[in-house]
N, CA, C and O atoms as a GROMACS GRO file, in nm:
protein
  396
    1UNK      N    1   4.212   2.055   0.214
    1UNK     CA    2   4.183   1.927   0.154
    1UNK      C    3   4.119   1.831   0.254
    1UNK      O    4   4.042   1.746   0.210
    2UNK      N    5   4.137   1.835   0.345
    2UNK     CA    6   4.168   1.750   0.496
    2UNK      C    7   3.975   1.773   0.494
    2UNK      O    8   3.903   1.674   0.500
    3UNK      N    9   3.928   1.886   0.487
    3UNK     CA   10   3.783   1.917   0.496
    3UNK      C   11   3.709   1.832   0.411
    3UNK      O   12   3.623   1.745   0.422
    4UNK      N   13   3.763   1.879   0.335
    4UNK     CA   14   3.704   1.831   0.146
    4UNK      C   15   3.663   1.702   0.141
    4UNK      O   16   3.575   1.654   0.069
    5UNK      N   17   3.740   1.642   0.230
    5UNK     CA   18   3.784   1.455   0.197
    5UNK      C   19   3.652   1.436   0.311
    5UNK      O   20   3.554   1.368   0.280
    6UNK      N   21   3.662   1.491   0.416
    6UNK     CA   22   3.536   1.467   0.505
    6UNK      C   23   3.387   1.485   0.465
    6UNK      O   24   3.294   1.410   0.496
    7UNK      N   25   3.384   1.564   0.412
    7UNK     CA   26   3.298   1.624   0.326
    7UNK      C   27   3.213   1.512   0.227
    7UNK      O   28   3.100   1.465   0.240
    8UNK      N   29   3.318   1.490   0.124
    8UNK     CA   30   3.330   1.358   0.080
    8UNK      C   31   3.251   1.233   0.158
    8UNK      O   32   3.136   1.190   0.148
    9UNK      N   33   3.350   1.199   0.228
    9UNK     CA   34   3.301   1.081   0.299
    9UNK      C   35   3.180   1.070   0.342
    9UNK      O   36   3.106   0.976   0.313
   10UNK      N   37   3.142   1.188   0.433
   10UNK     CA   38   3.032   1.201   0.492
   10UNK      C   39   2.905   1.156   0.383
   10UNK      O   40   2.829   1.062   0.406
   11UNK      N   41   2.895   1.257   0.242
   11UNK     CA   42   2.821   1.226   0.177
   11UNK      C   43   2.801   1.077   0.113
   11UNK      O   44   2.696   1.014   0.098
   12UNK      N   45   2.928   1.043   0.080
   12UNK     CA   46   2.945   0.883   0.079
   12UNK      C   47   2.916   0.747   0.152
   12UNK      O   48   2.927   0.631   0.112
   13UNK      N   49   2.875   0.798   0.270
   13UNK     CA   50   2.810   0.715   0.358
   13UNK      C   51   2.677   0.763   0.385
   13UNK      O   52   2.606   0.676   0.437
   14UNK      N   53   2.608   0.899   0.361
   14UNK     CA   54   2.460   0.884   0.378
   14UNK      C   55   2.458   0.839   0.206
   14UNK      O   56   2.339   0.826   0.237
   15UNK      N   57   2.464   0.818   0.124
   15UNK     CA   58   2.468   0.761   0.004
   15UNK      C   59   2.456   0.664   0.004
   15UNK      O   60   2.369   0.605  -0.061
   16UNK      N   61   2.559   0.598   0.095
   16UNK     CA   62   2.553   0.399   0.102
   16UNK      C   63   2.453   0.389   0.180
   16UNK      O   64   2.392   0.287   0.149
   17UNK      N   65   2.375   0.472   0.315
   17UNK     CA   66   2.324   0.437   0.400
   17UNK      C   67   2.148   0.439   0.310
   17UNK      O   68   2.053   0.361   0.317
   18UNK      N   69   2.171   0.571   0.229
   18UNK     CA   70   2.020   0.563   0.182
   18UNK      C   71   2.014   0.451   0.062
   18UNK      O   72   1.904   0.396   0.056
   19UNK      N   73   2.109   0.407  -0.034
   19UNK     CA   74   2.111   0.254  -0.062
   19UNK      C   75   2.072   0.202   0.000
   19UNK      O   76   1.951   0.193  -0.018
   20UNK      N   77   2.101   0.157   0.071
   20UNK     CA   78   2.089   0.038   0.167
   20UNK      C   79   1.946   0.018   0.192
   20UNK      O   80   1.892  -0.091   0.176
   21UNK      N   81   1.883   0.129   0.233
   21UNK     CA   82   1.732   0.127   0.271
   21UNK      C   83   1.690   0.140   0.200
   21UNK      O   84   1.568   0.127   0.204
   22UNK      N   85   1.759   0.177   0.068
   22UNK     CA   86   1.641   0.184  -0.038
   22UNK      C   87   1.610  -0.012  -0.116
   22UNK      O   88   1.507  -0.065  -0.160
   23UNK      N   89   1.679  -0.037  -0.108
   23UNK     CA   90   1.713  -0.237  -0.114
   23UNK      C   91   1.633  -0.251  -0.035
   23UNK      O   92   1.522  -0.273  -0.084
   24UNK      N   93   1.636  -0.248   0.109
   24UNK     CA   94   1.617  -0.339   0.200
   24UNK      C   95   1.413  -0.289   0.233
   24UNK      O   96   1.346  -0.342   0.322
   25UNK      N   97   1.382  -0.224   0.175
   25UNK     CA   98   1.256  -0.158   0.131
   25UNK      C   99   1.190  -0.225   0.059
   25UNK      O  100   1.084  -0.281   0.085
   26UNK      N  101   1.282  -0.222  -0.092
   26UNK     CA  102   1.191  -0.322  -0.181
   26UNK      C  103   1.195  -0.455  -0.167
   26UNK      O  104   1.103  -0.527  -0.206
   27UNK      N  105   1.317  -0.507  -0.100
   27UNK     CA  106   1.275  -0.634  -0.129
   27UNK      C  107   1.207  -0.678   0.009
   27UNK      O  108   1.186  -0.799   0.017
   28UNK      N  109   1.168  -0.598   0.121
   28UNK     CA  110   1.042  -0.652   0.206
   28UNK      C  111   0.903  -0.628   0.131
   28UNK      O  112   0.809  -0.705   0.148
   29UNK      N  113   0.896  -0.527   0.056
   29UNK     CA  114   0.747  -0.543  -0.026
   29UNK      C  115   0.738  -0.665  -0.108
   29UNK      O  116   0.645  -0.746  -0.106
   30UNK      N  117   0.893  -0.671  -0.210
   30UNK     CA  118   0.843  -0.800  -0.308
   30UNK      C  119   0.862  -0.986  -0.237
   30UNK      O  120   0.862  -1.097  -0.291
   31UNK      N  121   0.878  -0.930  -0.072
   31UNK     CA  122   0.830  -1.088  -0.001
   31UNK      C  123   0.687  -1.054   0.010
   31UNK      O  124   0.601  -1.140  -0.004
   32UNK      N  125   0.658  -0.918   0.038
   32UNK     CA  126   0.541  -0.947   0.072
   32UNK      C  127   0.437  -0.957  -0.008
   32UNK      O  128   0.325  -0.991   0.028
   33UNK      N  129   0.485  -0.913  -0.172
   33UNK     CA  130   0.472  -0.955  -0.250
   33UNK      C  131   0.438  -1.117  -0.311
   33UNK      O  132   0.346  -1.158  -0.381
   34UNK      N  133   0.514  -1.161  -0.271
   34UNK     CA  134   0.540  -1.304  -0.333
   34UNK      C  135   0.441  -1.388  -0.227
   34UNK      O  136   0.366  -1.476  -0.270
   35UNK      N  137   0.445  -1.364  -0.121
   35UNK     CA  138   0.332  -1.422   0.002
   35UNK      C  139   0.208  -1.395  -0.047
   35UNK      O  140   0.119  -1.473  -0.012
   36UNK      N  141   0.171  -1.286  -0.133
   36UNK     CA  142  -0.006  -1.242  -0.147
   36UNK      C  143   0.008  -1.344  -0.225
   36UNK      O  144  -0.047  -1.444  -0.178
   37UNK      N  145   0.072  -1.366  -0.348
   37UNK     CA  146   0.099  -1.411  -0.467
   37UNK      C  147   0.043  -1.587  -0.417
   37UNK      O  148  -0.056  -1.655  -0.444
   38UNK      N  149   0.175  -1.608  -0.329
   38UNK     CA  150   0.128  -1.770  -0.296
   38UNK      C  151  -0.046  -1.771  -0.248
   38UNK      O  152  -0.128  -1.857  -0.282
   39UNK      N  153  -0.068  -1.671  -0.174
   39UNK     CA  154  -0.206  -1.703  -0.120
   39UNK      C  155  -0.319  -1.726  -0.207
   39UNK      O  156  -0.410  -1.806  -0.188
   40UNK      N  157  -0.298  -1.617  -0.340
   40UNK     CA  158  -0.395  -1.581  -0.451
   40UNK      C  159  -0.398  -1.728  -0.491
   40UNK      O  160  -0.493  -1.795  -0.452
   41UNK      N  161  -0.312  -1.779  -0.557
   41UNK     CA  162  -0.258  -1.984  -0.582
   41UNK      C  163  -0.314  -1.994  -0.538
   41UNK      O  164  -0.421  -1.994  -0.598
   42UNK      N  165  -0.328  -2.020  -0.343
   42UNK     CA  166  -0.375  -2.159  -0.301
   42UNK      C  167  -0.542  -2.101  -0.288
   42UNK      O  168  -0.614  -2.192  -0.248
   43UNK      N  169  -0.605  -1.992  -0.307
   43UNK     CA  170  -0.747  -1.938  -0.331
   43UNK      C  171  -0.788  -2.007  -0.461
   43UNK      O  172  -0.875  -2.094  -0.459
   44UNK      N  173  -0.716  -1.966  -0.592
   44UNK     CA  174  -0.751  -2.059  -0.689
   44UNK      C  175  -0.764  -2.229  -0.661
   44UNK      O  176  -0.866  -2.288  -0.696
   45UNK      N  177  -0.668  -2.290  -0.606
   45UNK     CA  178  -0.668  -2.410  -0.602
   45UNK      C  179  -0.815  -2.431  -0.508
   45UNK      O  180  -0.914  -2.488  -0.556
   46UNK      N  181  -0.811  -2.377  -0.371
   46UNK     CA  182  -0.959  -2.364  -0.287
   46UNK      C  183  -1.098  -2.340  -0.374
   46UNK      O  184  -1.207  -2.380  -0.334
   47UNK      N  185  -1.076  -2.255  -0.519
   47UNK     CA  186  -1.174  -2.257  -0.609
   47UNK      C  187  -1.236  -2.093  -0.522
   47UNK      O  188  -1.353  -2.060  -0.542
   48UNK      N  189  -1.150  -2.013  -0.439
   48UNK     CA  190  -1.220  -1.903  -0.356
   48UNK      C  191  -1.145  -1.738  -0.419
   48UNK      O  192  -1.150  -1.620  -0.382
   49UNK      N  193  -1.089  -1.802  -0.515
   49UNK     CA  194  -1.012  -1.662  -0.596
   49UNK      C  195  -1.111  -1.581  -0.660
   49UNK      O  196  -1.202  -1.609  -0.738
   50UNK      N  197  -1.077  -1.483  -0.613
   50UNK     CA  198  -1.179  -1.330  -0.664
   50UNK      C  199  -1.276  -1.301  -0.581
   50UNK      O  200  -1.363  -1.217  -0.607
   51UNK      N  201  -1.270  -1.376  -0.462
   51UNK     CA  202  -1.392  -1.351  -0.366
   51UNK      C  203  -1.324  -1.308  -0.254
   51UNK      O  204  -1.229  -1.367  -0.202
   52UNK      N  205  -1.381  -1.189  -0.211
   52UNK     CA  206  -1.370  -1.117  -0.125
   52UNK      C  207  -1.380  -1.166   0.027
   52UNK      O  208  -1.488  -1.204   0.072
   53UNK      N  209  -1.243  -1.165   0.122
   53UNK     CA  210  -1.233  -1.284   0.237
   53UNK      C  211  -1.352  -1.200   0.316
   53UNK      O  212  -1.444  -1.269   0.361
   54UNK      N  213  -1.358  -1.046   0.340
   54UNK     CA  214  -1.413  -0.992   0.402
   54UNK      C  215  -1.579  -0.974   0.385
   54UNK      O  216  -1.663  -0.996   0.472
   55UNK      N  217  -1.601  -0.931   0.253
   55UNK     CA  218  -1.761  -0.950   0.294
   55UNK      C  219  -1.839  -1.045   0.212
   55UNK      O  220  -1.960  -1.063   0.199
   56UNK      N  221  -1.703  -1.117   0.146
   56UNK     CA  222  -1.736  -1.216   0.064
   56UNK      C  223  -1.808  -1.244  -0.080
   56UNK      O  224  -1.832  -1.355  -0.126
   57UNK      N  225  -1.844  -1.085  -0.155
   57UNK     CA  226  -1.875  -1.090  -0.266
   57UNK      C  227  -1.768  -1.057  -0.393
   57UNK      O  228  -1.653  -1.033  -0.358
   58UNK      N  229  -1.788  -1.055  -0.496
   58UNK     CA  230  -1.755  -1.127  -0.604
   58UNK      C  231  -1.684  -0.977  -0.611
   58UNK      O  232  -1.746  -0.870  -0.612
   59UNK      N  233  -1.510  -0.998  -0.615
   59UNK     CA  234  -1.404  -0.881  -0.652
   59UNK      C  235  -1.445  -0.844  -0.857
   59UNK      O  236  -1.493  -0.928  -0.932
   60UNK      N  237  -1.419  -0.744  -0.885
   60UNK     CA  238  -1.475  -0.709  -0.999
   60UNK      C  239  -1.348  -0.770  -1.087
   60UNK      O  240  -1.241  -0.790  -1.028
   61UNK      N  241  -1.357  -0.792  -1.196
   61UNK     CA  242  -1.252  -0.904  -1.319
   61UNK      C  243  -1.122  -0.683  -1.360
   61UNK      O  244  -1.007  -0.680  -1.405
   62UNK      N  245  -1.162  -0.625  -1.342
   62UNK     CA  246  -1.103  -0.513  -1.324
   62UNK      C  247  -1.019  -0.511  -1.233
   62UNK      O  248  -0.902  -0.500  -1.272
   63UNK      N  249  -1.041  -0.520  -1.079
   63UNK     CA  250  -0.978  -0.504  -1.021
   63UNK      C  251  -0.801  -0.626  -0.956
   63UNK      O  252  -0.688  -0.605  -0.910
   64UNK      N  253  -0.912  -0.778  -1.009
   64UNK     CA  254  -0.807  -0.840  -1.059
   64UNK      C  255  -0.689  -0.823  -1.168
   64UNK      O  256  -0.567  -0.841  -1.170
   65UNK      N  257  -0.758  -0.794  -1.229
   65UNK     CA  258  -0.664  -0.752  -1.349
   65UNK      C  259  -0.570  -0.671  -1.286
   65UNK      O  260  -0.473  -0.746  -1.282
   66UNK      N  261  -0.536  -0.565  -1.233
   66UNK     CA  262  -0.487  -0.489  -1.170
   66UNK      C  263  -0.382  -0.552  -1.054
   66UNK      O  264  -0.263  -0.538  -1.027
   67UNK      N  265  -0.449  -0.599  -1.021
   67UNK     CA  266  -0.399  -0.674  -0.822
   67UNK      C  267  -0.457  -0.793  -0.840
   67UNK      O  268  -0.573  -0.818  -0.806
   68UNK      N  269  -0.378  -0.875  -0.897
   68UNK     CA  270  -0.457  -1.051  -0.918
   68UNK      C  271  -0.404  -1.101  -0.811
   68UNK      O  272  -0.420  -1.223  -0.813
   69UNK      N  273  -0.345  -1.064  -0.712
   69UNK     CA  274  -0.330  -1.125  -0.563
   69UNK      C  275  -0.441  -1.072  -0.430
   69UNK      O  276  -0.442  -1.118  -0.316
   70UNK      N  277  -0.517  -0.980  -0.479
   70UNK     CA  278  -0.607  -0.882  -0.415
   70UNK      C  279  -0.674  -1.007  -0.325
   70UNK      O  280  -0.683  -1.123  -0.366
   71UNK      N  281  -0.714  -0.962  -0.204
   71UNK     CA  282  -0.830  -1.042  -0.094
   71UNK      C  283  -0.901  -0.982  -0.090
   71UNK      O  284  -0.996  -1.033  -0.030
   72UNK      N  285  -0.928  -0.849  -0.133
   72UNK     CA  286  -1.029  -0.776  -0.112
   72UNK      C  287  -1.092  -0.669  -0.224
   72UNK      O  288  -1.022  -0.623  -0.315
   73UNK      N  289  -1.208  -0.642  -0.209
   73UNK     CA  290  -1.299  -0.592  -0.276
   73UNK      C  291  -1.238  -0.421  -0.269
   73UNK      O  292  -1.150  -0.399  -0.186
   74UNK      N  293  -1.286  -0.308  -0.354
   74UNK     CA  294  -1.223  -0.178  -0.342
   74UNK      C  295  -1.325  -0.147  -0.264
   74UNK      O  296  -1.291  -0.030  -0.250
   75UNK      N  297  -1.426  -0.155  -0.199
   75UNK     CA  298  -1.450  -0.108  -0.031
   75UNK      C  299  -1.396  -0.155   0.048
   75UNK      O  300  -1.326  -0.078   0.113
   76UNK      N  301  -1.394  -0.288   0.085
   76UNK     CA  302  -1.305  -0.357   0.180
   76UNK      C  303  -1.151  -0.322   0.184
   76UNK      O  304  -1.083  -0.378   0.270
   77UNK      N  305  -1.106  -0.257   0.120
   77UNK     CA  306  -0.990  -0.240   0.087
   77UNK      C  307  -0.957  -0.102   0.158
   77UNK      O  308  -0.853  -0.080   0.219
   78UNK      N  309  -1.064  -0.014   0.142
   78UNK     CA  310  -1.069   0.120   0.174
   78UNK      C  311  -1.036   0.245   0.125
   78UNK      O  312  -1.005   0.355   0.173
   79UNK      N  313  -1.062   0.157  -0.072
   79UNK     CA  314  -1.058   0.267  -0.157
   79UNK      C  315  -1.177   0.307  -0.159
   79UNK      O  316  -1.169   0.430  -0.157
   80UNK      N  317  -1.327   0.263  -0.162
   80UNK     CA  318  -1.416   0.321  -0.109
   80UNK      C  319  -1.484   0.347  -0.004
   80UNK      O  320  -1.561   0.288   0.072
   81UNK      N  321  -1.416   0.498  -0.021
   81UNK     CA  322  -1.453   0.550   0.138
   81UNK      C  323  -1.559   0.672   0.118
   81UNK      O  324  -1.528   0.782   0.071
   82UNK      N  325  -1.668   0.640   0.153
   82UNK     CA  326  -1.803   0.680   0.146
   82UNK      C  327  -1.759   0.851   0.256
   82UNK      O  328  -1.714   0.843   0.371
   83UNK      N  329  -1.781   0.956   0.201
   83UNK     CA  330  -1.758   1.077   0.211
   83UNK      C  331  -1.916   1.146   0.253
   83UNK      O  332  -2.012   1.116   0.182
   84UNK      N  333  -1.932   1.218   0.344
   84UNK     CA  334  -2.020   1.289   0.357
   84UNK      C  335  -2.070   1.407   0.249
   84UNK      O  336  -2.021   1.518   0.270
   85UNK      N  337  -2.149   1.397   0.151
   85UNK     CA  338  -2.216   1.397   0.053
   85UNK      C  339  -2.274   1.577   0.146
   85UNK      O  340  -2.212   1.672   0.099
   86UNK      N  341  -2.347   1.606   0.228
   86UNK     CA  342  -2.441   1.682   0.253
   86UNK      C  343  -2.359   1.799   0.298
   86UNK      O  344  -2.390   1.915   0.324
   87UNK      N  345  -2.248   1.736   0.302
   87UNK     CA  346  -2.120   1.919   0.424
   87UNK      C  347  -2.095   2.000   0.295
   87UNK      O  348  -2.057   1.991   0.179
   88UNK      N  349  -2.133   2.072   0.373
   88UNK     CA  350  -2.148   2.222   0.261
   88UNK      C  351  -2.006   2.298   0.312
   88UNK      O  352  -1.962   2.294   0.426
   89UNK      N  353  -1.942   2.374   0.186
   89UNK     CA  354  -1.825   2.461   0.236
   89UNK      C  355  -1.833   2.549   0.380
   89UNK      O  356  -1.945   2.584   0.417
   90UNK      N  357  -1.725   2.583   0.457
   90UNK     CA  358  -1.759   2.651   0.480
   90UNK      C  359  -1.789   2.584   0.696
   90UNK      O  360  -1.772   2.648   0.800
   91UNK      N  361  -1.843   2.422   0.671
   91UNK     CA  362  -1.841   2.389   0.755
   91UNK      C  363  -1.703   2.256   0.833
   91UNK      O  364  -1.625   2.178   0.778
   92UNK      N  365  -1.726   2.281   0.950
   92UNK     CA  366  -1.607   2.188   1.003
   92UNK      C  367  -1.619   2.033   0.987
   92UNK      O  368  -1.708   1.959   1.028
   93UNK      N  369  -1.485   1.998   0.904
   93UNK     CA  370  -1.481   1.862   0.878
   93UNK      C  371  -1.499   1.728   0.976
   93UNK      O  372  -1.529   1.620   0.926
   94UNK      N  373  -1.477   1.745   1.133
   94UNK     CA  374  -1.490   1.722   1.246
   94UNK      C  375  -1.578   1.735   1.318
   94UNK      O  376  -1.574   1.662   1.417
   95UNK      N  377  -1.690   1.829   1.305
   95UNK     CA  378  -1.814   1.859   1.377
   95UNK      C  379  -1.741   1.925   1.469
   95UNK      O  380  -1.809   1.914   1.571
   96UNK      N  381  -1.614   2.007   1.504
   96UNK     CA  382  -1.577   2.083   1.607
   96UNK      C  383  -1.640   2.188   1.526
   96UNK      O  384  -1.701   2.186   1.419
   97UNK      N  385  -1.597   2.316   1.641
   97UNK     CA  386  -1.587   2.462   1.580
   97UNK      C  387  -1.473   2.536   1.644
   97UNK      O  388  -1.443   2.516   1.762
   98UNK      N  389  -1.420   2.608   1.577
   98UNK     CA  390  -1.304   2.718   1.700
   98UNK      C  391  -1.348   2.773   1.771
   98UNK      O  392  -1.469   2.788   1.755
   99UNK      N  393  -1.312   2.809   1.841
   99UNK     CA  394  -1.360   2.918   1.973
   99UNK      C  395  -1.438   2.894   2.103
   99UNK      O  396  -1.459   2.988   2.180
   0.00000   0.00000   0.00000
């Protein structure tokens, strides 16, 4: 029994422990949350909401919709990430080679 109960416990405390981080996780996103949030506000109030801080053109009414706290455009962001178009299978993604 004496095992059993350890056993127990043990699991009972990585249980509380992965609680714990699982809390203390979300609610640092939903500050950091709530901070984009205030910023998106004081952009509207600036009259600079939907414009992109970085290269400064016009965020698409889509992507607001989505992320209405967004500062950035989906390149600036680094969802568009422009891929080498011409690498054929077969060759190294790195320009190394083995050997």
């Amino acid at each position: 029994m004496a095992i059993e109960d350890e056993v127990n416990d043990e699991a009972s405390q990585a249980s509380r422990s992965h609680n714990r981080e699982f809390v203390m996780t979300t609610m640092e996103r939903e500050i950091r949350n709530i901070s984009e949030i205030e910023q998106a506000l004081e952009r509207i109030s600036k009259k600079e909401y939907g414009v992109c801080v970085t290269c400064e053109k016009t965020i698409p009414d889509n992507r607001l919709q989505a992320i209405p706290w967004t500062r950035l455009c989906v390149d600036c962001a680094g969802g568009g990430i422009k891929r080498n178009q011409d690498r054929t299978l077969g060759q190294p993604v790195f320009g190394s080679s083995l050997g």
